[in-house]
OpenMM code with the backbone's topology and positions (N, CA, C; nanometers):
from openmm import Vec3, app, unit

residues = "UNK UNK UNK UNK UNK UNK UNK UNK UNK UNK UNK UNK UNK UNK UNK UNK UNK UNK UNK UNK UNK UNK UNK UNK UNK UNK UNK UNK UNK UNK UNK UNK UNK UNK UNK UNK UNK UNK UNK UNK UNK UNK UNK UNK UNK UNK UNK UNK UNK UNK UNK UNK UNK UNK UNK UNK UNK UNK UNK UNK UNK UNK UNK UNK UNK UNK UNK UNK UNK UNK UNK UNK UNK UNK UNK UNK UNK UNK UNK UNK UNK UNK UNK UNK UNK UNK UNK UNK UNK UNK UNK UNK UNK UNK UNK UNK UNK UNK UNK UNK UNK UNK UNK UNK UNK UNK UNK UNK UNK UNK UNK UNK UNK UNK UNK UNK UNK UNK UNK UNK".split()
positions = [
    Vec3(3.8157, 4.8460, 5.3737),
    Vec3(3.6781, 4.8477, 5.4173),
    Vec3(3.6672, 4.7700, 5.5486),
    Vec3(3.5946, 4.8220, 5.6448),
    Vec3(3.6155, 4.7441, 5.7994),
    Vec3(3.4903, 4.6564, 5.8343),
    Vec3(3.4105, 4.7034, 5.7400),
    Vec3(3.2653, 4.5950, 5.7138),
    Vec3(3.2696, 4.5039, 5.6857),
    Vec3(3.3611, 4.4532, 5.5681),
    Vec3(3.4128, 4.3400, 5.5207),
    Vec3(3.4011, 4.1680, 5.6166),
    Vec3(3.4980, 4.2140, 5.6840),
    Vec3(3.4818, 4.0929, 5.8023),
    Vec3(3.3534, 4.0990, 5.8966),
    Vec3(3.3295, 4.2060, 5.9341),
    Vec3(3.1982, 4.1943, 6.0176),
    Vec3(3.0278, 4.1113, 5.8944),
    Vec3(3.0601, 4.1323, 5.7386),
    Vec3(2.9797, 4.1137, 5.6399),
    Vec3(2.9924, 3.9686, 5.6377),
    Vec3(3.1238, 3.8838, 5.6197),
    Vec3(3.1672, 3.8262, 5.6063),
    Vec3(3.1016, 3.6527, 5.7835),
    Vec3(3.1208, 3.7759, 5.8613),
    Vec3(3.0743, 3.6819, 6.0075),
    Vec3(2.9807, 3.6744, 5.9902),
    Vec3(2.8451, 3.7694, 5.9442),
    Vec3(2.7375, 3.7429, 5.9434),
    Vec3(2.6724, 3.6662, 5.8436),
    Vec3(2.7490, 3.6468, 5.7452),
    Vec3(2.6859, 3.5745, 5.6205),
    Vec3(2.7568, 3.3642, 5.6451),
    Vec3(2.8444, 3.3909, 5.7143),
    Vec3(2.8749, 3.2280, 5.8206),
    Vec3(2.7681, 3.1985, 5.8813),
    Vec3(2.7699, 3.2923, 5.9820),
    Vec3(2.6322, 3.2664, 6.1055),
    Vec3(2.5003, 3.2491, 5.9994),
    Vec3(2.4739, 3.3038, 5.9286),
    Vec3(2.3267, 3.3039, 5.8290),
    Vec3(2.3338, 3.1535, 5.7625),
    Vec3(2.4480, 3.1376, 5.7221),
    Vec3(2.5060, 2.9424, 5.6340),
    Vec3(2.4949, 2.8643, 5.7700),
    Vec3(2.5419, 2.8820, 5.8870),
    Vec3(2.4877, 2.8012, 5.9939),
    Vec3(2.3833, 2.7917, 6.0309),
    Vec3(2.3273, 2.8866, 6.0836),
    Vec3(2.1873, 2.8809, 6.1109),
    Vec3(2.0795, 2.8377, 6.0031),
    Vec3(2.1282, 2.8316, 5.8881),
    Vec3(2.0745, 2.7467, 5.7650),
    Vec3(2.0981, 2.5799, 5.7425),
    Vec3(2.2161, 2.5784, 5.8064),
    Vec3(2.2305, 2.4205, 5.8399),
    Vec3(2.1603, 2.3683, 5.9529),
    Vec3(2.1924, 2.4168, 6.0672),
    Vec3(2.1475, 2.3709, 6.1534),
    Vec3(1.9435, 2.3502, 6.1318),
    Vec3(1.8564, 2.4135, 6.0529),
    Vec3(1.7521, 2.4499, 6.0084),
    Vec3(1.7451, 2.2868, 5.9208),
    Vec3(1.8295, 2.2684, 5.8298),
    Vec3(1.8189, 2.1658, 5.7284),
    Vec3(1.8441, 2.0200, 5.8082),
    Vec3(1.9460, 2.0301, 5.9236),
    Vec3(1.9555, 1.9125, 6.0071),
    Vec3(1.8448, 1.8407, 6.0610),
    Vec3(1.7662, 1.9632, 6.1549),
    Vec3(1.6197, 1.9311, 6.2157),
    Vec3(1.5476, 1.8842, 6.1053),
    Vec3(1.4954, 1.9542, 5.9997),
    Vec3(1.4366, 1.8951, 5.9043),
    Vec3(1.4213, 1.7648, 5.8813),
    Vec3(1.5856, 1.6968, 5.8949),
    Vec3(1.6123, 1.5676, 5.8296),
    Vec3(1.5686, 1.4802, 5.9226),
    Vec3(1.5583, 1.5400, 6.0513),
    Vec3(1.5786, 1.4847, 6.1681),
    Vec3(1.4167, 1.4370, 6.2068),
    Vec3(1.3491, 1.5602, 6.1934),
    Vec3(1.2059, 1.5392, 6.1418),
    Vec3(1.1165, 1.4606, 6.0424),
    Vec3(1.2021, 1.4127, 5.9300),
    Vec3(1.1924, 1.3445, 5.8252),
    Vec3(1.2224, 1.1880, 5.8135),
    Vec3(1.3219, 1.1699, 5.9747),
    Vec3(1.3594, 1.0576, 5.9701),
    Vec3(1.2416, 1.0228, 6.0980),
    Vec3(1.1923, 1.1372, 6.1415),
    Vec3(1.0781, 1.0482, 6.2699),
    Vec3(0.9295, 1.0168, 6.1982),
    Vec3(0.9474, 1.0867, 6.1023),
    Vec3(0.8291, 1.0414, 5.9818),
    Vec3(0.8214, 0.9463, 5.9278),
    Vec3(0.9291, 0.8814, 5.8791),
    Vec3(0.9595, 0.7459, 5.7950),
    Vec3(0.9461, 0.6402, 5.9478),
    Vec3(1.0323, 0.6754, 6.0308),
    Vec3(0.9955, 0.5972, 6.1434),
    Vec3(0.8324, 0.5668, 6.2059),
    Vec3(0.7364, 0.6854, 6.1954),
    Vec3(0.6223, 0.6558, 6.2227),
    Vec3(0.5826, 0.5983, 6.0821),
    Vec3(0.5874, 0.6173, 5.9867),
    Vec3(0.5132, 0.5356, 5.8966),
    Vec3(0.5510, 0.3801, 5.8697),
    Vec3(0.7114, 0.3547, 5.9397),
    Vec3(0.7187, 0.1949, 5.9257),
    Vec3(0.6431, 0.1334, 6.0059),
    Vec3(0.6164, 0.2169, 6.1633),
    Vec3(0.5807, 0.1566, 6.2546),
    Vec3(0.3791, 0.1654, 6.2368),
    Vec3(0.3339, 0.2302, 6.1346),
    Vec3(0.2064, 0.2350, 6.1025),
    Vec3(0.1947, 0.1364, 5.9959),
    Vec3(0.2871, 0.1424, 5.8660),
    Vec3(0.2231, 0.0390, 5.8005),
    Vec3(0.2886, -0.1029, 5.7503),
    Vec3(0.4003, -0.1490, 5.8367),
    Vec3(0.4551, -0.2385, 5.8094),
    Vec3(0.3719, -0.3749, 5.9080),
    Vec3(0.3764, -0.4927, 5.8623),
    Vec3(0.3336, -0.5821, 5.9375),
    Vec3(0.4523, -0.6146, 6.0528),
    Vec3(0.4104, -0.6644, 6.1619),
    Vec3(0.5483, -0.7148, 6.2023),
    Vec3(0.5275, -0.8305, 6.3173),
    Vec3(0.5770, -0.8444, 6.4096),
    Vec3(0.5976, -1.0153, 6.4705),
    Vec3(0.6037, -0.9709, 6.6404),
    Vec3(0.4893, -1.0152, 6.6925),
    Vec3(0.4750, -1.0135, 6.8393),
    Vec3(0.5732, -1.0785, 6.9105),
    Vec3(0.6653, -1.0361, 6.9682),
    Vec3(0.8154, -1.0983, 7.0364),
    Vec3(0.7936, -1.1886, 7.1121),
    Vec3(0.6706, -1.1562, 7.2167),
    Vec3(0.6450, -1.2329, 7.3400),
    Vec3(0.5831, -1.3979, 7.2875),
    Vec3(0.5360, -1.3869, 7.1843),
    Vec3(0.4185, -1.5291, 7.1604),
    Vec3(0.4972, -1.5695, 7.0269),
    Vec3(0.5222, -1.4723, 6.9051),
    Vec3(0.5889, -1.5220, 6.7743),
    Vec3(0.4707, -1.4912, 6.7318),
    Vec3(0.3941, -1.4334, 6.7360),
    Vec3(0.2733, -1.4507, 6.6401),
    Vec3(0.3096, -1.3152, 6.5014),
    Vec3(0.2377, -1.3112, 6.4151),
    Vec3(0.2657, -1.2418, 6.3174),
    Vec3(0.1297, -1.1211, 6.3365),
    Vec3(0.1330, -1.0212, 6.3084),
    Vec3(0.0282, -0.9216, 6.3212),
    Vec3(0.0492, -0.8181, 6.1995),
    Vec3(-0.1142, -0.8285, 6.1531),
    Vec3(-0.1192, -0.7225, 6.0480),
    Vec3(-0.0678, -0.5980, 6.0836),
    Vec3(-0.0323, -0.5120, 6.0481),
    Vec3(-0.0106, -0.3510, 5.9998),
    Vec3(-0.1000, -0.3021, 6.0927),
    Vec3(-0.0496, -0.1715, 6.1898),
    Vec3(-0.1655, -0.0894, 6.2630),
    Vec3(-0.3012, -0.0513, 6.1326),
    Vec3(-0.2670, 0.0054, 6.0463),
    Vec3(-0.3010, 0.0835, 5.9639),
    Vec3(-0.4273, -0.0316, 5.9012),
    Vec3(-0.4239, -0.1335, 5.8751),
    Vec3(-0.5056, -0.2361, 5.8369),
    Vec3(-0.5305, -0.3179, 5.9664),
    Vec3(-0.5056, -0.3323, 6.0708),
    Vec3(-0.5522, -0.4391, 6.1736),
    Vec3(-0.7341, -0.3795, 6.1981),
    Vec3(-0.7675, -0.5264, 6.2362),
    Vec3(-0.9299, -0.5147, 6.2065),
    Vec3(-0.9696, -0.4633, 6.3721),
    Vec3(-0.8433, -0.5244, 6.4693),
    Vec3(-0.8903, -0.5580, 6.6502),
    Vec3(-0.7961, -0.4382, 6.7048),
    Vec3(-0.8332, -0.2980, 6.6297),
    Vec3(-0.7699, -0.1961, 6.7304),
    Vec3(-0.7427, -0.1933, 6.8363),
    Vec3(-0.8927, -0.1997, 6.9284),
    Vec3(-0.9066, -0.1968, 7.1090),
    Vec3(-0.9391, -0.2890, 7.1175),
    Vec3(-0.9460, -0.4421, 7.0872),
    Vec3(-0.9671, -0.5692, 7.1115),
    Vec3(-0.8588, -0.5686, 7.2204),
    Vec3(-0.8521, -0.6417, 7.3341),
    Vec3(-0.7733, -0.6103, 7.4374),
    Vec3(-0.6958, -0.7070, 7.4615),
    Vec3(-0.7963, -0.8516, 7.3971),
    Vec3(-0.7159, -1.0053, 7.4112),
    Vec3(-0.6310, -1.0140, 7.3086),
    Vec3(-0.5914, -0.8721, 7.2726),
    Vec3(-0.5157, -0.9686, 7.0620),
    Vec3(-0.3296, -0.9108, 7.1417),
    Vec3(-0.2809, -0.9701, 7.1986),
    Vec3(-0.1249, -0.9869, 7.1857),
    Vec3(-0.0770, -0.8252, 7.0939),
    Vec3(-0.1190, -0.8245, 6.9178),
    Vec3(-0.0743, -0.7461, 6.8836),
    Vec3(-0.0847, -0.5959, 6.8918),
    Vec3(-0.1840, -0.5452, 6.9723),
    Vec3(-0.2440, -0.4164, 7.0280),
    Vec3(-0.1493, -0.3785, 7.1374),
    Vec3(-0.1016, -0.4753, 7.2073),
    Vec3(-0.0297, -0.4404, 7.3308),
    Vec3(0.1287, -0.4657, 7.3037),
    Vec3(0.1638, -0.4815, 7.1850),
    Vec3(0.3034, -0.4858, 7.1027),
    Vec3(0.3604, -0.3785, 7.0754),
    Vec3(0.2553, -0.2980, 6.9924),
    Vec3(0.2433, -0.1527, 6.9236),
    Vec3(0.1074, -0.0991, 6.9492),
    Vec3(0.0986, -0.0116, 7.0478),
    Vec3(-0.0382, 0.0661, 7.0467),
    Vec3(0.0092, 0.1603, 6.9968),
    Vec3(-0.1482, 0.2743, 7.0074),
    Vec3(-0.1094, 0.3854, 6.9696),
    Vec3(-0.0094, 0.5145, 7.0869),
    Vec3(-0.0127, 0.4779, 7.1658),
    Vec3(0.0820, 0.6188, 7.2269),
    Vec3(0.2082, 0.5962, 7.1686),
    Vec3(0.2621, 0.4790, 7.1523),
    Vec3(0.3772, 0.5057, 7.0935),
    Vec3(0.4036, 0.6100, 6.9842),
    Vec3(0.2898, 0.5677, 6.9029),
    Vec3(0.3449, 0.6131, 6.7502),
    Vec3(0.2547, 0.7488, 6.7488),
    Vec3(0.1949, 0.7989, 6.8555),
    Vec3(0.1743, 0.9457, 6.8549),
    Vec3(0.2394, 0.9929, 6.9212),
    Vec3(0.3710, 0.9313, 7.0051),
    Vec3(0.4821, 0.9931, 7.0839),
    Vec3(0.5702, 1.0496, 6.9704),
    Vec3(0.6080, 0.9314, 6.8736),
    Vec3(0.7019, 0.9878, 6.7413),
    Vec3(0.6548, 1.0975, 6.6572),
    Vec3(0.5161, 1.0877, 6.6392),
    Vec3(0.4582, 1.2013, 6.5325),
    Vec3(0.4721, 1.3171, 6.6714),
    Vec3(0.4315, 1.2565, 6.7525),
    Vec3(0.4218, 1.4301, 6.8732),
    Vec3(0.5819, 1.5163, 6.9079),
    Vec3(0.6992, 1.4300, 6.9121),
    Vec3(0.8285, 1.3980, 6.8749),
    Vec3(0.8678, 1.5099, 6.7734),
    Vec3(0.8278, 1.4699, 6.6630),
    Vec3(0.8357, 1.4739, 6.5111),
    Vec3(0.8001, 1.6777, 6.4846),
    Vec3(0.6554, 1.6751, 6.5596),
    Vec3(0.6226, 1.8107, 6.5453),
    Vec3(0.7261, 1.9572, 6.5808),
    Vec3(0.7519, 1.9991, 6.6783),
    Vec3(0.8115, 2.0792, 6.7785),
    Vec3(1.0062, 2.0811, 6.6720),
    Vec3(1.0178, 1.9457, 6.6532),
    Vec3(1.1134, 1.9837, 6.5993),
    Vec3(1.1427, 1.9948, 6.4016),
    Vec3(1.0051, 1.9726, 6.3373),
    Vec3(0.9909, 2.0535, 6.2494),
    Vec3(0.9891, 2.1935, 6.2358),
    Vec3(0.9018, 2.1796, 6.3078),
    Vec3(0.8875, 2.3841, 6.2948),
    Vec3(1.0054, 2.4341, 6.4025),
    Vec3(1.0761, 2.4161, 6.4335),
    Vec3(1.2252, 2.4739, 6.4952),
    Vec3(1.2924, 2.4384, 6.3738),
    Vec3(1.3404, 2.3671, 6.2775),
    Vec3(1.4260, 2.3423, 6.2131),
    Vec3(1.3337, 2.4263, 6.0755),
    Vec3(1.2487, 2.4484, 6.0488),
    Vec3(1.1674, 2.5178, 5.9328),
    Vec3(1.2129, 2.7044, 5.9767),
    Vec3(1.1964, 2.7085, 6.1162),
    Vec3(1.1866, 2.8610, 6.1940),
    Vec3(1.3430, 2.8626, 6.1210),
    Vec3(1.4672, 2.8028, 6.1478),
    Vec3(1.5915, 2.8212, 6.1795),
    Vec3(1.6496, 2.8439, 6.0180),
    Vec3(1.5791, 2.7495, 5.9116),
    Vec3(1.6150, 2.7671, 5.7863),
    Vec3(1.5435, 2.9024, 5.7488),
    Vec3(1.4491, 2.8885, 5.7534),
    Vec3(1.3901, 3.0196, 5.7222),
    Vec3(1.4781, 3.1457, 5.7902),
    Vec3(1.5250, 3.1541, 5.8783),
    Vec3(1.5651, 3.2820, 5.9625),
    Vec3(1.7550, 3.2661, 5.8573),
    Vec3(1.7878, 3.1800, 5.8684),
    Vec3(1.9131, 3.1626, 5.7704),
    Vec3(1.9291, 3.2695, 5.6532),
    Vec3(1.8102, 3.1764, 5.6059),
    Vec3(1.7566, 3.2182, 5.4151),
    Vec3(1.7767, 3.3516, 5.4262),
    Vec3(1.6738, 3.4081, 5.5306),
    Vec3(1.6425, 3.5308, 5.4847),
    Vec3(1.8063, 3.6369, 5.5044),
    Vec3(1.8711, 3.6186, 5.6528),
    Vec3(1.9516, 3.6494, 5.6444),
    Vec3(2.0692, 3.6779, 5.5845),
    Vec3(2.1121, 3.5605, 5.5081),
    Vec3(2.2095, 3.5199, 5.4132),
    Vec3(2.1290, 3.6257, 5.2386),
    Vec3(2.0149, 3.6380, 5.3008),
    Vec3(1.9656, 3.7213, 5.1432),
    Vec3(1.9916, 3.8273, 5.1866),
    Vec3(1.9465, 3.8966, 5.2845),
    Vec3(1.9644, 4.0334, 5.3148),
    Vec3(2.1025, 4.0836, 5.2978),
    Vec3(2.1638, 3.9698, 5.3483),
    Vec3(2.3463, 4.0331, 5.3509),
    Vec3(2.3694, 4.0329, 5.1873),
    Vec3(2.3548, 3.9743, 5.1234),
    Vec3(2.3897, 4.0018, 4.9601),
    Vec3(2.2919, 4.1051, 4.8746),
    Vec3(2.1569, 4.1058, 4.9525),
    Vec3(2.0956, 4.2516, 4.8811),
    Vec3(2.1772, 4.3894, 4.9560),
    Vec3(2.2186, 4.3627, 5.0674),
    Vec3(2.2786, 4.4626, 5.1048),
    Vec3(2.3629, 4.5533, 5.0764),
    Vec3(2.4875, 4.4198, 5.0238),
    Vec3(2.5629, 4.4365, 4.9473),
    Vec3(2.5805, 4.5009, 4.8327),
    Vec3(2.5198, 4.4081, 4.7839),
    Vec3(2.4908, 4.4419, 4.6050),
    Vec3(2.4300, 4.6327, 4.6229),
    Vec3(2.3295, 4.6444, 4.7000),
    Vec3(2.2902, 4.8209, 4.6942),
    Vec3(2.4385, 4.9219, 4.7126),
    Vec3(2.4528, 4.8337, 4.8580),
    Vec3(2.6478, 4.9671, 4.8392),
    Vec3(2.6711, 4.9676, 4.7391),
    Vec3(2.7148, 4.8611, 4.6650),
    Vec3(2.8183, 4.8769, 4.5522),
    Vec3(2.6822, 4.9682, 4.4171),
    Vec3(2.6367, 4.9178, 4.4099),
    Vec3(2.5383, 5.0277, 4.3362),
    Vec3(2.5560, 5.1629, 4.3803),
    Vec3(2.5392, 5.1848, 4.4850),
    Vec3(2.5650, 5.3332, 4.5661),
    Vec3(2.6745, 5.3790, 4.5270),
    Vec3(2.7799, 5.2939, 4.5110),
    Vec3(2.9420, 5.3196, 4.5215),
    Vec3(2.9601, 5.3328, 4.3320),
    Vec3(2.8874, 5.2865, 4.2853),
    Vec3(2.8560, 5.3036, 4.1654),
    Vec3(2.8781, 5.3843, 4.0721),
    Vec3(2.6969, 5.4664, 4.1297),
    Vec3(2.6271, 5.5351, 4.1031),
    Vec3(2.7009, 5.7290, 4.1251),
    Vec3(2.7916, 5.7108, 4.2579),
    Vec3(2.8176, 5.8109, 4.2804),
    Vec3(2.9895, 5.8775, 4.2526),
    Vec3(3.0010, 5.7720, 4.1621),
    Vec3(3.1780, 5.7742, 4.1153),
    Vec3(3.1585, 5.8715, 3.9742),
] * unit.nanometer
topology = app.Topology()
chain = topology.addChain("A")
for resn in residues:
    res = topology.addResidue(resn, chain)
    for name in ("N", "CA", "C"):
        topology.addAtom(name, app.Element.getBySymbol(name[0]), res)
């Protein structure tokens, strides 16, 4: 059968392009955990030592004199979530396009041999 290997390349490429899909994901998953330490963990103003509540609970958002606003504002941590986006849905697009592939090649399959079956 000369399909074999050509069946065979395409159902690799479909397991890659399924990895590479699950990588981004993780990759996406790790800029998530990263924005949420940097949203709700307390942490320590470098320049002064001072200690500062949690974005997520601080009372002096745009207070302009508080040290800890200008430590961690917000563009940062909508750079990571903005970051975060673009390469979810590329790594969601890439698993998905995998999946389906890697299914098609085994429904494919499976019908020949039914065909091949059916007509013996």
């Amino acid at each position: 059968m000369r399909s074999l290997p050509y069946d065979i390349d395409f159902r690799a490429r479909a397991r890659r392009t399924q990895a590479w899909g699950l990588g981004l994901l993780a990759v996406a998953v790790l800029l998530w955990i990263w924005l949420a330490v940097l949203l709700f963990t307390p942490y320590q103003s470098g320049e002064y030592s001072r200690e500062c509540t949690s974005r997520f609970t601080s009372e002096y958002l745009h207070d302009n004199d508080s040290r800890c606003v200008e430590e961690r504002d917000w563009p940062e941590l909508l750079a990571v979530l903005g970051a975060s986006v673009p390469v979810a849905v590329i790594g969601g697009v890439l698993y998905t396009s995998g999946s389906v592939s890697h299914r098609m090649a085994e429904h494919l399959a499976e019908v020949t041999r039914l065909n091949a079956a059916s007509t013996s």
